[in-house]
C-alpha positions as CSV (number, residue, x, y, z in Angstrom):
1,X,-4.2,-127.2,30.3
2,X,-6.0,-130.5,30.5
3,X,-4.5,-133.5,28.8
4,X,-6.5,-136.7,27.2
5,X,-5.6,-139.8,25.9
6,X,-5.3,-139.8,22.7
7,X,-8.2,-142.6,21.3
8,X,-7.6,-146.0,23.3
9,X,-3.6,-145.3,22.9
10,X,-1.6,-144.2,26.3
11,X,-0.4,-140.8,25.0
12,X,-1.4,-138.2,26.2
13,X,-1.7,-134.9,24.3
14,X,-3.0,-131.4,25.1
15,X,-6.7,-130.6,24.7
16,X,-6.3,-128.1,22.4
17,X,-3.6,-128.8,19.4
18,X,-1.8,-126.3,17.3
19,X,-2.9,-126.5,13.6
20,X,-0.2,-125.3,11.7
21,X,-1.7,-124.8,8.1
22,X,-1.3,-120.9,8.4
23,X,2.5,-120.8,9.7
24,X,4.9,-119.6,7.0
25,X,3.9,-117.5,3.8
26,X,3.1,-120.1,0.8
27,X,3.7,-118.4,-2.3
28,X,1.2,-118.4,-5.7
29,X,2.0,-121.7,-6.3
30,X,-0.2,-122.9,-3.3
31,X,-3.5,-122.9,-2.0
32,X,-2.7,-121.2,1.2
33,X,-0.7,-118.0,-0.7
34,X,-2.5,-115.2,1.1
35,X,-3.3,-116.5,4.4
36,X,-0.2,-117.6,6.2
37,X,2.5,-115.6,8.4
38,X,6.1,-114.8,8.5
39,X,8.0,-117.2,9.7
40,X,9.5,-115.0,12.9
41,X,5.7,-114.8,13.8
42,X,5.6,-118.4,13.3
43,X,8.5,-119.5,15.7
44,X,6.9,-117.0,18.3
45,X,3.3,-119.1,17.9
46,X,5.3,-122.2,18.3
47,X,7.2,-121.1,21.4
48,X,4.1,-119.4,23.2
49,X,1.9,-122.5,22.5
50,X,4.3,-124.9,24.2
51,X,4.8,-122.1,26.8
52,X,0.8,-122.5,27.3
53,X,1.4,-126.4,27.7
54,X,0.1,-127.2,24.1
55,X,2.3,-130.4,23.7
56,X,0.6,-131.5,20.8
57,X,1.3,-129.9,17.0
58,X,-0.4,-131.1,13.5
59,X,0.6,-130.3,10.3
60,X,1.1,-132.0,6.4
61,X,3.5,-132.9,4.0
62,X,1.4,-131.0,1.5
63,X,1.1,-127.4,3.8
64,X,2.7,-124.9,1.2
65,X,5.0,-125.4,-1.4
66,X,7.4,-128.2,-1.7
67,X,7.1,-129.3,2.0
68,X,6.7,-125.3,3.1
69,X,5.5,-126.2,6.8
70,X,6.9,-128.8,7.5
71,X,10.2,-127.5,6.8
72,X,9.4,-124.5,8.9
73,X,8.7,-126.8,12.0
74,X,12.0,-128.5,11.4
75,X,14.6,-125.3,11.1
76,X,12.3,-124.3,14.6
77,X,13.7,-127.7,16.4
78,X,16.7,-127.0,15.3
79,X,16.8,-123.6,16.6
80,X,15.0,-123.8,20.0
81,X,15.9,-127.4,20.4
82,X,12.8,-128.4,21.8
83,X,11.5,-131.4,19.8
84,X,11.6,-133.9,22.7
85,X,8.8,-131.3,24.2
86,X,6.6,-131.7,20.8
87,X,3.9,-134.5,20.2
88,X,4.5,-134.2,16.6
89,X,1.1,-135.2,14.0
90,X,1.7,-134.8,10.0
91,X,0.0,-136.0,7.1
92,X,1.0,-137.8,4.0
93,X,-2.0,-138.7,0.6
94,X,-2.1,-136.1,-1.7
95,X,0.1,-135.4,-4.5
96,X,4.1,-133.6,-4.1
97,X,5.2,-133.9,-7.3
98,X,4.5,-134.4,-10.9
99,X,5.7,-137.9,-10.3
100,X,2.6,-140.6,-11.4
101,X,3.3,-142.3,-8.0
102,X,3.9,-139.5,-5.5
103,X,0.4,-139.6,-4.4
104,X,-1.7,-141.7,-2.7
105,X,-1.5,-144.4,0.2
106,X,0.0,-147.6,-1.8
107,X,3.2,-149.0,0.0
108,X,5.2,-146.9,-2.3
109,X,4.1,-143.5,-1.5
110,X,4.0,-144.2,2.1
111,X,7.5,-145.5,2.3
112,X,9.0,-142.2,0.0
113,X,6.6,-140.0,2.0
114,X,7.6,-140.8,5.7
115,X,11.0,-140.2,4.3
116,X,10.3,-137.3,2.8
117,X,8.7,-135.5,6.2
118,X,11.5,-137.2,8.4
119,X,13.7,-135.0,6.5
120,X,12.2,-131.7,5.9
121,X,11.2,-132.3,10.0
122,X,14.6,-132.9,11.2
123,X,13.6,-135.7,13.2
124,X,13.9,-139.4,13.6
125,X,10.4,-140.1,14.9
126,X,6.6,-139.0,14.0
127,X,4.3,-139.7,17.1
128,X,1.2,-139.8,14.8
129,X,1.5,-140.3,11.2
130,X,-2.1,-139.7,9.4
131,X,-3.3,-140.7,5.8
132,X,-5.0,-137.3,5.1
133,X,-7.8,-139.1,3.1
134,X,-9.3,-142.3,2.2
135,X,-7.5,-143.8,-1.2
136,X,-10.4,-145.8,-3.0
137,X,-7.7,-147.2,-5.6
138,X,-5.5,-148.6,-2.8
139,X,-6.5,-151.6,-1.1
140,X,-7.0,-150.8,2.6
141,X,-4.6,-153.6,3.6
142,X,-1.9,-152.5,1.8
143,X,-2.0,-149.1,3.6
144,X,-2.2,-150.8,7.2
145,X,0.4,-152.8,6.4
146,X,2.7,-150.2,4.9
147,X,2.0,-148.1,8.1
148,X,2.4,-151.4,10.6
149,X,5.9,-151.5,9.0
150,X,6.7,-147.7,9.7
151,X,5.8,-148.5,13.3
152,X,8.1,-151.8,13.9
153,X,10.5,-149.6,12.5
154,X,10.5,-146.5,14.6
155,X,9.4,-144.1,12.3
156,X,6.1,-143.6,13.5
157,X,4.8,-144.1,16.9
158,X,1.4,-143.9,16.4
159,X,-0.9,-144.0,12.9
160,X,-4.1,-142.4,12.2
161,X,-6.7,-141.4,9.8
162,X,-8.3,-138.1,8.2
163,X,-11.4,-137.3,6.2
164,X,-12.5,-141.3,5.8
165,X,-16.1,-142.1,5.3
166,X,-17.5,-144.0,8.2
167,X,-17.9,-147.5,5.9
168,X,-14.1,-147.4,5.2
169,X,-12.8,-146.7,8.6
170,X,-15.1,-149.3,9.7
171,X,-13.2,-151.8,7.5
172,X,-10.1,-150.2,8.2
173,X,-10.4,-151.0,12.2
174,X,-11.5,-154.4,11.3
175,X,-9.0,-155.0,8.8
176,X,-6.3,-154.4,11.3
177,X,-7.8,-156.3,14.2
178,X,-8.1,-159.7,11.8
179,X,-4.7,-159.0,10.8
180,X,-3.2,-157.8,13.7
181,X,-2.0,-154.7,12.4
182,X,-1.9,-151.3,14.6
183,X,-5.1,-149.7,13.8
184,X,-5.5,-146.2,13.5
185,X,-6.2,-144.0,17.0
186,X,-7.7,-141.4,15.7
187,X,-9.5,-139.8,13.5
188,X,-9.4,-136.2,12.3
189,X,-12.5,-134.4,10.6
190,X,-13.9,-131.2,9.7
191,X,-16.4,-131.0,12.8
192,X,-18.2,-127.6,14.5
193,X,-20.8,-125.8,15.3
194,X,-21.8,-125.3,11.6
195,X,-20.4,-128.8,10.3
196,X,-22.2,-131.7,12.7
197,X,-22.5,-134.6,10.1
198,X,-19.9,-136.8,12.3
199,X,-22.4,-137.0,14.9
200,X,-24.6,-139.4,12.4
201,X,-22.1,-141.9,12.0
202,X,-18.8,-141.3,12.4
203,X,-18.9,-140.4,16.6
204,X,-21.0,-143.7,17.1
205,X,-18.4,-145.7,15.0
206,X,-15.5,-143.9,17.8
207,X,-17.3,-144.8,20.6
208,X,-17.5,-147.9,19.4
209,X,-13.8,-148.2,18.4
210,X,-12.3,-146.0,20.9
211,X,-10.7,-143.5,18.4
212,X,-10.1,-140.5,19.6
213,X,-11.8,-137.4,17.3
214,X,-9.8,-134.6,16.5
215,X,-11.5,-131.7,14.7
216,X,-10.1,-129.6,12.1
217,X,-11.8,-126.2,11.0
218,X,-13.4,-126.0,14.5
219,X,-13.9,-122.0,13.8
220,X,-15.2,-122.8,10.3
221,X,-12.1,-121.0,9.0
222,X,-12.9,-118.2,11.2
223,X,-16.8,-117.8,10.8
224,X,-17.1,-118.4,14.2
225,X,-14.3,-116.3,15.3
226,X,-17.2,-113.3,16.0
227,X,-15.3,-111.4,13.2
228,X,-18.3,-111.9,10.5
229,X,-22.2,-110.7,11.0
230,X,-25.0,-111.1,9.5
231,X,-25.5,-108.1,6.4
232,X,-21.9,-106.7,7.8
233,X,-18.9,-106.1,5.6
234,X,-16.1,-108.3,5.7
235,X,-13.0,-107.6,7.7
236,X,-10.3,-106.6,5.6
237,X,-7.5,-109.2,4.9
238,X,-9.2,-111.8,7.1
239,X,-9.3,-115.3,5.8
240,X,-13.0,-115.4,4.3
241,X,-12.5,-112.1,2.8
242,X,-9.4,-113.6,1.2
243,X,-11.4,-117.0,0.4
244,X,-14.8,-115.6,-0.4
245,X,-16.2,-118.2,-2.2
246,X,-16.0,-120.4,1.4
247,X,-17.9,-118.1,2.7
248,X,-20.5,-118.4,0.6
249,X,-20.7,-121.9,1.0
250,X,-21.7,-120.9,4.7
251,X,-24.1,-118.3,4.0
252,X,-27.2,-119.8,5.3
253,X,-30.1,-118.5,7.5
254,X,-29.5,-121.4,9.8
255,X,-25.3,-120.5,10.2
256,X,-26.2,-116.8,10.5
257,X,-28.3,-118.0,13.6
258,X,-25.9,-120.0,14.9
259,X,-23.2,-117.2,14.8
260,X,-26.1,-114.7,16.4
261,X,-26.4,-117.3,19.2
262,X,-22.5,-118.1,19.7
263,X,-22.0,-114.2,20.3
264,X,-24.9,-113.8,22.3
265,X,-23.3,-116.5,24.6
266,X,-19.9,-115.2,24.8
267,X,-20.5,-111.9,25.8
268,X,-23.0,-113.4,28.5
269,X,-20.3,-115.4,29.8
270,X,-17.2,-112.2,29.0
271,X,-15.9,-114.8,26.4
272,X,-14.7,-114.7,22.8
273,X,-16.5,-116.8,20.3
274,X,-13.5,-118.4,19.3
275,X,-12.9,-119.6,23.0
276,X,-17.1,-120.6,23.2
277,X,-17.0,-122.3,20.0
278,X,-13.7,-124.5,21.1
279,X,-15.4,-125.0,24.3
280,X,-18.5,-126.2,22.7
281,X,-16.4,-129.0,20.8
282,X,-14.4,-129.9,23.5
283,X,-17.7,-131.2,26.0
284,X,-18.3,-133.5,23.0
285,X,-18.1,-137.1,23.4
286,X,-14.7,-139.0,21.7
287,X,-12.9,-135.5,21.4
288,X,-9.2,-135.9,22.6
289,X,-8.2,-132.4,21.1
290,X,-9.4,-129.6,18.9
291,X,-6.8,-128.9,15.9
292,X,-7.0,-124.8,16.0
293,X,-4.9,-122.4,13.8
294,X,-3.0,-119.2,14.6
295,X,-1.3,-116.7,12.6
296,X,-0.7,-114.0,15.1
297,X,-0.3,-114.1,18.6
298,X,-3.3,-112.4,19.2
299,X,-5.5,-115.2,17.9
300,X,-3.5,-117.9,19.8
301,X,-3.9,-116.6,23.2
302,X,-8.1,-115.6,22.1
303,X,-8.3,-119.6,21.3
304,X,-6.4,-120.9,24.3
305,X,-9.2,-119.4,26.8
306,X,-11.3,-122.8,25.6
307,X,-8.7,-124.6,27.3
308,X,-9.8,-123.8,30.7
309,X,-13.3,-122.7,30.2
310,X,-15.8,-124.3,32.0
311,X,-18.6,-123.7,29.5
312,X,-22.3,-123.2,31.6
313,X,-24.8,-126.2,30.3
314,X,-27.0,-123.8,30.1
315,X,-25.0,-121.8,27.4
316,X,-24.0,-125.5,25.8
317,X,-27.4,-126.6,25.3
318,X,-28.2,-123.2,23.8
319,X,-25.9,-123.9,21.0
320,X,-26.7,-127.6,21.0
321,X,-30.5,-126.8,19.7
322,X,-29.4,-123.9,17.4
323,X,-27.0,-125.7,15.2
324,X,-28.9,-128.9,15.1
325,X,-28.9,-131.3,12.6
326,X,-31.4,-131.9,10.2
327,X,-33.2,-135.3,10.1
328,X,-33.5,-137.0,7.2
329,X,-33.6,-140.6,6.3
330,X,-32.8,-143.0,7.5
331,X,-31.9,-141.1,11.0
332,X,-35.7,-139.6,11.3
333,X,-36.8,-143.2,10.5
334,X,-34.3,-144.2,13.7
335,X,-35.4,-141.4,15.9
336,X,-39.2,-141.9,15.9
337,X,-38.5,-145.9,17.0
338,X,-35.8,-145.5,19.3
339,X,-35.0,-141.7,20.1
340,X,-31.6,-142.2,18.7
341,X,-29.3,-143.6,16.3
C-alpha cells in the first residue's frame, strides 16, 4: 500500500480510502435504503481494509438515518478497539433534523454537529472534518473560523472541503491565509473516467494551493465496475439497477465507449475494471487517495488491486483520449493560444 500526504498537511493516509456510504442497511426513510449491507459484513469490510493497510476511512453525519453510519463506525471501535489505527474523515452541511438551524455551515451548526459525530463515533478526535458542500447563505469566514476553533480545541485535527465550486474555494484559501485561519487540505469531488470537469478548474486551483484531491464516485456508482454493457440487461440487485434513473443520466454514446475501452484494457492487462479505473485516477496529478465503497468483501479486495497496480502508459493514455473532455469556451479559446489552460 502506498501512502501520500494528504494536500500540503504531514499526514499521511493510504492511497486508496474506504468510502463508507454503503455500510449498514438504511431503512425507507433514507436515500441509501436498498443499497447498503449488514452490519456483520460491515465490521468484516472494516477489519479486512485495515488488514490491507487502508489507514484512511470517510464517511458523514448524514450516511443513513439519524447518524446510521457513523454510529456503525463507532460500536466497531468499540468492539475491535482499533481507533488509534483509523485516519478518521466525516462530513457535516446538510440537514439532521427538522430543526430550522440543523443545517448548514454557520457557527451554530458546526459547533452542534462536531458534537453530534464525536458522539455517535465514540471518539474524542476527527483527523479530517469536511463541510460536505459550499453554503452560499453563510459567510465563508464564519465557517473557517467556526472550524479554526474546532481545531485549537482538539476536536478536529485537520479541516477540509467537498463539492465547492472552484470561485469559492478560491476565496476560501485566501480567506484563511489573510486571516490566518487553518485552511482546508483537501478537497473531495465527484471525479472519474466519465466525470472530468475538475480537470478545467478545480486541479489547477490544487496545484496551485496544494490541496490534496480526493475523489468520490471514482466507479461512477459502479458503471465502471465492468458489471454494465452496452444494449445488456442490468445485473440484478446491483446499485444502478436499484438506482435506475442514475444510470440514465450516464447513458451516452461517449460513456458506453469509455466502458468498451476500460474493459478492453483490463482484460489486456488480467485486471478488473474496477482496479483499472482506480488506477487511472490514481496517476492523476493532486490525487492523495481515491474514496471507494464496498459492500461485500468481494468488491473490496476487486478494488484494492489499484493499490499496487502499475498501470501501462500505454493503457493510461488509451483511456486518457477516450473519455476526454469536451472543449468549449472559454477553454477552446485557451487551448488554440497556449495549448493549455
Amino acid at each position: 500500500m502506498e501512502y501520500r500526504r494528504l494536500g500540503s498537511s504531514g499526514l499521511k493516509v493510504s492511497s486508496l480510502c474506504l468510502g463508507t456510504m454503503v455500510l449498514g442497511e438504511a431503512d425507507e426513510t433514507s436515500f441509501l435504503h436498498g443499497i447498503g449491507c449488514d452490519e456483520k459484513t460491515a465490521f468484516s469490510i472494516m477489519d479486512r481494509a485495515l488488514d490491507l493497510g487502508i489507514n484512511f476511512f470517510d464517511t458523514a453525519d448524514v450516511y443513513g438515518q439519524d447518524g446510521m453510519v457513523e454510529k456503525l463506525i463507532g460500536r466497531w471501535f468499540v468492539q475491535n478497539k482499533k481507533r488509534e489505527k483509523v485516519v478518521l474523515a466525516t462530513k457535516f452541511r446538510f440537514r439532521m433534523s427538522n430543526d430550522v438551524n440543523d443545517i448548514g455551515a454557520s457557527r451554530y451548526h458546526i459547533k452542534r454537529a462536531v458534537e453530534a459525530s464525536l458522539k455517535r463515533l465514540n471518539t474524542d478526535r476527527i483527523e479530517l472534518y469536511q463541510i460536505h458542500s459550499q453554503d452560499i447563505e453563510t459567510p465563508e469566514e464564519e465557517t473557517l473560523r467556526a472550524l479554526d476553533d474546532l481545531i485549537r480545541d482538539g476536536k478536529v485535527v485537520y479541516v477540509g472541503a467537498s463539492n465547492y465550486a472552484a470561485y469559492r474555494l478560491t476565496k476560501s484559501l485566501m480567506l484563511a491565509k489573510m486571516h490566518g485561519y487553518s485552511p482546508f487540505v483537501s478537497l473531495q469531488a465527484q471525479y472519474s473516467l466519465v466525470v472530468r470537469q475538475l480537470e478545467r478548474e478545480h486541479i489547477p486551483l490544487c496545484k496551485d494551493f496544494g490541496v490534496g484531491l480526493l475523489p468520490w464516485s471514482p466507479l461512477a456508482g459502479g458503471f465502471l465496475s465492468g458489471k454494465y454493457r452496452r444494449n445488456a440487461a442490468l445485473p440484478e440487485h446491483s446499485r444502478l439497477a436499484v438506482k435506475e434513473e442514475r444510470l440514465k443520466r450516464l447513458d451516452s454514446e461517449q460513456n458506453w465507449a469509455i466502458v468498451d475501452e476500460l474493459c478492453a484494457v483490463a482484460e489486456e492487462i488480467k485486471q478488473t475494471p474496477s482496479a483499472v479505473a482506480l488506477a487511472w485516477l490514481l496517476k492523476k496529478p493532486t490525487v492523495c487517495s481515491v474514496i471507494f465503497g464496498a459492500r461485500s468483501l468481494e468488491q473490496l479486495e476487486a478494488n484494492f488491486e489499484a493499490a499496487n497496480l502499475p498501470l501501462p502508459q500505454e493503457s493510461f493514455d488509451r483511456l486518457e483520449t477516450v473519455s476526454m473532455l469536451k472543449r468549449d469556451y472559454p477553454y477552446d479559446f485557451l487551448h488554440r493560444n497556449q495549448g493549455a489552460w
